[in-house]
N, C-alpha and C positions, 0 to 999 in steps of 0.2 A: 571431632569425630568420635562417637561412641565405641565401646567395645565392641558391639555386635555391629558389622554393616547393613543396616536394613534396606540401603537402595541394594546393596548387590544380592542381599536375603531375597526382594520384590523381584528382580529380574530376574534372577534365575529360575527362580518358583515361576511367573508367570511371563516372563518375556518372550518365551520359546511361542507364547498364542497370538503374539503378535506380526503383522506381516511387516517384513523388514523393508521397507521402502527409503530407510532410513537410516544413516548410523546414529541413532539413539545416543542421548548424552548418558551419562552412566547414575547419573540420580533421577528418583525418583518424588513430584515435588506432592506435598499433600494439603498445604494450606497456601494464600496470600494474603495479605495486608496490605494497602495502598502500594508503596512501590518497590516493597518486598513479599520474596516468595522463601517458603521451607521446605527443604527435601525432610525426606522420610528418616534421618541423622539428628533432623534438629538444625541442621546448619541454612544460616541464612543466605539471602540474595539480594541485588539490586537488578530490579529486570527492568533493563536500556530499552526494553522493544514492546513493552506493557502486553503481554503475551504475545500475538503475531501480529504486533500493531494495531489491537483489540480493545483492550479492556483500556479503552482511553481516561476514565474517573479512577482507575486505582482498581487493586484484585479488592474484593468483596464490598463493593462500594455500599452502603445503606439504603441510599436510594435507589440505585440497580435493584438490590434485591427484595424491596417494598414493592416496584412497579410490577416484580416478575411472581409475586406471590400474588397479587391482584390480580395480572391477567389470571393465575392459575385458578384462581377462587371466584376468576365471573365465568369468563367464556373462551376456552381454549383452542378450538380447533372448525373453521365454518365449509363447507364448500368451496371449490373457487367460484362460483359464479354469485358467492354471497358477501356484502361489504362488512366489514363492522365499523362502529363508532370510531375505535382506537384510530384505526386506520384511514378514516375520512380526515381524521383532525392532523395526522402525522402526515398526509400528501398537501392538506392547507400551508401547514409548518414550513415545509421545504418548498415550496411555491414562495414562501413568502423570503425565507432567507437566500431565494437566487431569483431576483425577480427579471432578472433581463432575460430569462429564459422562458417565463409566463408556462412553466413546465405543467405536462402530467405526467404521474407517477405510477409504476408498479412496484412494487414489493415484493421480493425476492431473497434465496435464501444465499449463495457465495458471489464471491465478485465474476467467478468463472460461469456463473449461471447467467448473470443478467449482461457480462459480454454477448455473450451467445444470443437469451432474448434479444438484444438491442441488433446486432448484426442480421437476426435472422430477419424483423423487423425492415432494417433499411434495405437489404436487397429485395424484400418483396417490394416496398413503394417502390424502390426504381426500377425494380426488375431486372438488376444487373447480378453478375454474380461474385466481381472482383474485389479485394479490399486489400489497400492498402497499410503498411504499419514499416515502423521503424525495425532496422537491423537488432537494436539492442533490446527489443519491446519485451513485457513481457504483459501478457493479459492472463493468464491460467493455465490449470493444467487437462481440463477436460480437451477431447481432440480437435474440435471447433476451433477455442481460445488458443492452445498450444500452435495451432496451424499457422498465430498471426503472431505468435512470439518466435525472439532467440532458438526453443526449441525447435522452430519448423521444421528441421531438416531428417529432424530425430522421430518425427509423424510417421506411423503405414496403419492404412493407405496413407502417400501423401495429399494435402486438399489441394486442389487446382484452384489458379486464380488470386493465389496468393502473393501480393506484392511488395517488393521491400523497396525502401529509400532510406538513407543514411541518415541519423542523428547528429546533429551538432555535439561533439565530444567536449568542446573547451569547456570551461568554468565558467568563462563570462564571455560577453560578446566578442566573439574573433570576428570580425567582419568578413574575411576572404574564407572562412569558416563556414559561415553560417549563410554568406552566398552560395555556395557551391551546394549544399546542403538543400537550399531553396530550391536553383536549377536542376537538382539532380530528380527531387520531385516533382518539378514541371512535368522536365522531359519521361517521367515514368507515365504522368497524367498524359501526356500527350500522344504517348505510344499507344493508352491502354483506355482512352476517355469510352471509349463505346463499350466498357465491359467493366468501369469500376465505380462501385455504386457506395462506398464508404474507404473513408480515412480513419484508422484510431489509433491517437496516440496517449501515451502515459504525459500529460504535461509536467512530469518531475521524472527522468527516468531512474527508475530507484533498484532494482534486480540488475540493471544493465552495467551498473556502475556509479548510480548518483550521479546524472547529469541534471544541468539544467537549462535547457533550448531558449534563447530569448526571446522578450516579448515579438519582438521585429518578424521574426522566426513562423512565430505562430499567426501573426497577423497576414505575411505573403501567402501561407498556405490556406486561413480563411478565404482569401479573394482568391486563389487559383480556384478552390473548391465550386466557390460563388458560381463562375466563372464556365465552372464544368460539369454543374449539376450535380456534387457530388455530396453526400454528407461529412459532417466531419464530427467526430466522437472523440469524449476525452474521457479516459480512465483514470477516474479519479480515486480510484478504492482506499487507495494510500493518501491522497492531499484532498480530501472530503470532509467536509464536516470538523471544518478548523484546524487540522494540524496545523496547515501554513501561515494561520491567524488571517485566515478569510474564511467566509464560509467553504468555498471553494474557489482552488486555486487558480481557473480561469479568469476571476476575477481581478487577478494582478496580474494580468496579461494585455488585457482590452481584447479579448476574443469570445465573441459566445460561441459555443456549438451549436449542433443541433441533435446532440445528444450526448448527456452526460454518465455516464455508470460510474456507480459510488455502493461501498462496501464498508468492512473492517471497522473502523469508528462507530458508525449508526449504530451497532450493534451491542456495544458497550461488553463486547466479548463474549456473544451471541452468536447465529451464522443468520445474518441482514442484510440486505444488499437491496442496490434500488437502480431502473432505467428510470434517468430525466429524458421527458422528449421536449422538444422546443415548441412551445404551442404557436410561437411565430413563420415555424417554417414547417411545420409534421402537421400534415392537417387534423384538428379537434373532432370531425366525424370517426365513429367505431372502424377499427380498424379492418380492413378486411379477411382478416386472417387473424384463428384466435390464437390464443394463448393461454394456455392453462399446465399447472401442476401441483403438488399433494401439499409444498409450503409458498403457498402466494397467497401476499397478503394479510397474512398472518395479523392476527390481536396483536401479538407478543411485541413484534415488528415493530406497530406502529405505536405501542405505548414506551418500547425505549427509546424508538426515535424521537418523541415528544418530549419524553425524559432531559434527551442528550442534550436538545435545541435550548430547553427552559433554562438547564443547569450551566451553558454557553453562557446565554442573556444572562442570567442571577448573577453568574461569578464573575462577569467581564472577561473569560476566556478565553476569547479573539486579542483580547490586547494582553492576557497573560501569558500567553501560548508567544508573542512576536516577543515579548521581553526574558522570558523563560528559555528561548532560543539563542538570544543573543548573547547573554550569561553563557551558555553552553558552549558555544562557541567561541566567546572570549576564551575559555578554558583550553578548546581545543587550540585555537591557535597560542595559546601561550605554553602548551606539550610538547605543540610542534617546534616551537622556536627553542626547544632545548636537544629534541633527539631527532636524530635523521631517521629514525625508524618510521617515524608521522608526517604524513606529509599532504597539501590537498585539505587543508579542512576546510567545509561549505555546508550552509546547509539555507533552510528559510523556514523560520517558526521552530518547532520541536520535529525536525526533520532533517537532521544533521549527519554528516559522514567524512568519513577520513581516509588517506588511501594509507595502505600498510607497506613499505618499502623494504623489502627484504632483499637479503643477496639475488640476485637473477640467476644462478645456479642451482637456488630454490624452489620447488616448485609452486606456484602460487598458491591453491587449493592444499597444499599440507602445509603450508607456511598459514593460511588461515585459518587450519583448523588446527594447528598447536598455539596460537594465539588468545583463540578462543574457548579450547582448556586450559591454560593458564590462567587467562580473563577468571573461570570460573572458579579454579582454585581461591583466586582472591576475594570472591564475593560477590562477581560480577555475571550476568548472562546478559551477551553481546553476540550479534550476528555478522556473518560474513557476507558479502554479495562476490559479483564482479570476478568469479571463480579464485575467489581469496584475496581477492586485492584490494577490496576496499570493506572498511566497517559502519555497518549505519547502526543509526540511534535513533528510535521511535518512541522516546519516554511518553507516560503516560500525562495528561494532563495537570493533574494536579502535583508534579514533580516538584520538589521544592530546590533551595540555592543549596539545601544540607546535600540531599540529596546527589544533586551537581558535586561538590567537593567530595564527598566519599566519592564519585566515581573519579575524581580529577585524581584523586590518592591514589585507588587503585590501580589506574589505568597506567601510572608511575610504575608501581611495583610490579604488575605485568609487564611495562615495556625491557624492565631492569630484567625480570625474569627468562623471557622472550632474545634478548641478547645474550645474554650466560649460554641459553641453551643454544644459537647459535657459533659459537662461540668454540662450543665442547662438539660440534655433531658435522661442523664445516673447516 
């Protein structure tokens, strides 16, 4: 720590301009490096979440910022109603690395943008106006996406139409579980088939808590869908684009949708985002209904999409990303088998989390959020989900084993810290 505080110098002087939507961590960061970041102190970081599960090559990647000085030096900004190059060869790209979806693509700028396109989309073809989604869901925060999350309740106006059916919560296949889970979806289908024109769900729920709904899980609810004309959408904004060491994660499922939304990663920590439509089942004629806005389609878009795909192929990524994981999670479970504090570690690829086990006289959300400044004290920025109860880890790709071990250290001396301070305050 320097003599003069320059994060608390930065906030004082300019934070009052900010709108607080947020409790603000108390640093202020001014540089990264693959998979460290520098506050305004000089003090360093390991960031577990490669900015909001973003910047998947590392902060300042080389060839991130060669593609992004090109777009800026050809052609930066077209119409919507005009293609570019960049962007014809980035919708080939992903056509090709998800081929059982024979997909076409728009390009889009958050993952809350292109829920919305994708939804708005499926209820016109069917003309329905209902969607269903999971209890724990979460799709965005725009009022649309937020309608068919967790938050729904918290929407005014609230949206009509909006359906819930339960998540499978276990770790792994519960069967009596993951049955009831199915039925309970049935019978919502079956109450509501004449008014519900999409299902979307997160197939990793990751904001809800890190669950992960099984293959089985998601194959009954393809054939109800089938079944009842309904479409089924997976939000993939978090398991897209290789985290899970597929291209996408419906691939380790055996389930295609018939529309994919994918974010965060493409973007290489940019705002990117993209609707798959199934060219097997969304018919290939113009759609009847446009779509248009001020970033669609973008150059930029599609030249780091093309970036992200090459640099996957080049470095063997898909199979670094499954090995890189399980490293990680060795670690985690070998935490856990020393401190009751850890407990629940899972994850698949670079997509790992742990649940935080604090006195239950604690309450969960300031149990994780003194967890996660201590985390930071030690060198680490790590995020909470699951209203404090659980910690996920979205490192960035190119993460290494070093890496891994400084956080296996740290995450020690946080948990030793984390109990002292329970310890003195219960």
């Amino acid at each position: 720590m320097s003599q003069t505080d320059n994060n608390q110098t930065l906030l004082s002087e300019y934070g009052k301009y900010m709108l607080p939507v947020l409790n603000f961590r108390d640093i202020v960061l001014v540089r990264g490096q693959g998979s460290y970041v520098w506050d305004a102190n000089g003090n360093r970081y390991l960031d577990l979440n490669s900015g909001q599960f973003c910047a998947v090559l590392g902060h300042s990647d080389p060839g991130v910022s060669r593609r992004m000085l090109e777009i800026s030096q050809t052609l930066q900004d077209t119409d919507t109603s005009t293609l570019t190059e960049a962007v014809l060869r980035a919708a080939r790209k992903i056509h090709d690395c998800a081929p059982e979806m024979n997909g076409r693509i728009i390009f889009l700028s958050t993952g809350a943008e292109a829920v919305e396109c994708c939804l708005k989309y499926a209820k016109h073809i069917k003309e329905k106006a209902g969607v269903i989604s999971f209890d724990k869901a979460y799709h965005g925060l725009t009022h649309g996406s937020a309608a068919y999350s967790m938050s729904r309740d918290r929407i005014r106006p609230t949206v009509d139409h909006s359906y819930v059916t339960p998540a499978p919560l276990a770790h792994v296949d519960d069967e009596a579980e993951t049955d009831r889970c199915i039925e309970a979806f049935r019978q919502t289908v079956d109450d509501r088939k004449q008014d519900i024109a999409a299902a979307i769900f997160e197939p990793i729920i990751s904001g809800g808590g890190f669950f992960f709904p099984p293959r089985r899980y998601f194959q009954a609810i393809r054939k109800i869908c089938d079944d009842n004309g309904i479409f089924l959408v997976f939000d993939e904004c978090q398991t897209g684009f290789g985290r899970t060491g597929s291209w996408f994660y419906y691939q380790q499922l055996g389930c295609v949708p018939d529309f994919v939304v994918s974010a965060k990663a493409m973007g290489l920590g940019y705002p990117v985002s993209c609707v798959i439509a199934n060219g097997n089942t969304i018919p290939h004629a113009k759609f009847a209904m446009e779509y248009f806005s001020s970033h669609q389609n973008e150059s930029y878009a599609g030249a780091l999409v093309s970036h992200l795909i090459d640099e996957i192929e080049t470095r063997d990524l898909l199979d670094q990303n499954r090995a890189s994981g399980a490293y990680l999670l060795a670690k985690l479970n070998a935490i856990a088998a020393e401190s009751s504090l850890v407990s629940a570690p899972r994850g698949k690829g670079l997509m790992c989390a742990f649940d935080l086990s604090a006195p239950p006289r604690l309450d969960s959300k300031q149990a994780g959020d003194l967890f996660c400044r201590l985390a930071q004290q030690n060198g680490l920025l790590i995020q909470h989900c699951n209203l404090g109860r659980t910690i996920r880890l979205l490192p960035n790709y190119a993460a290494t084993r070093e890496d891994f071990d400084f956080f296996g250290a740290q995450l020690k001396a946080t948990l030793a810290m984390f109990q002292a301070t329970l310890d003195q305050t219960l």
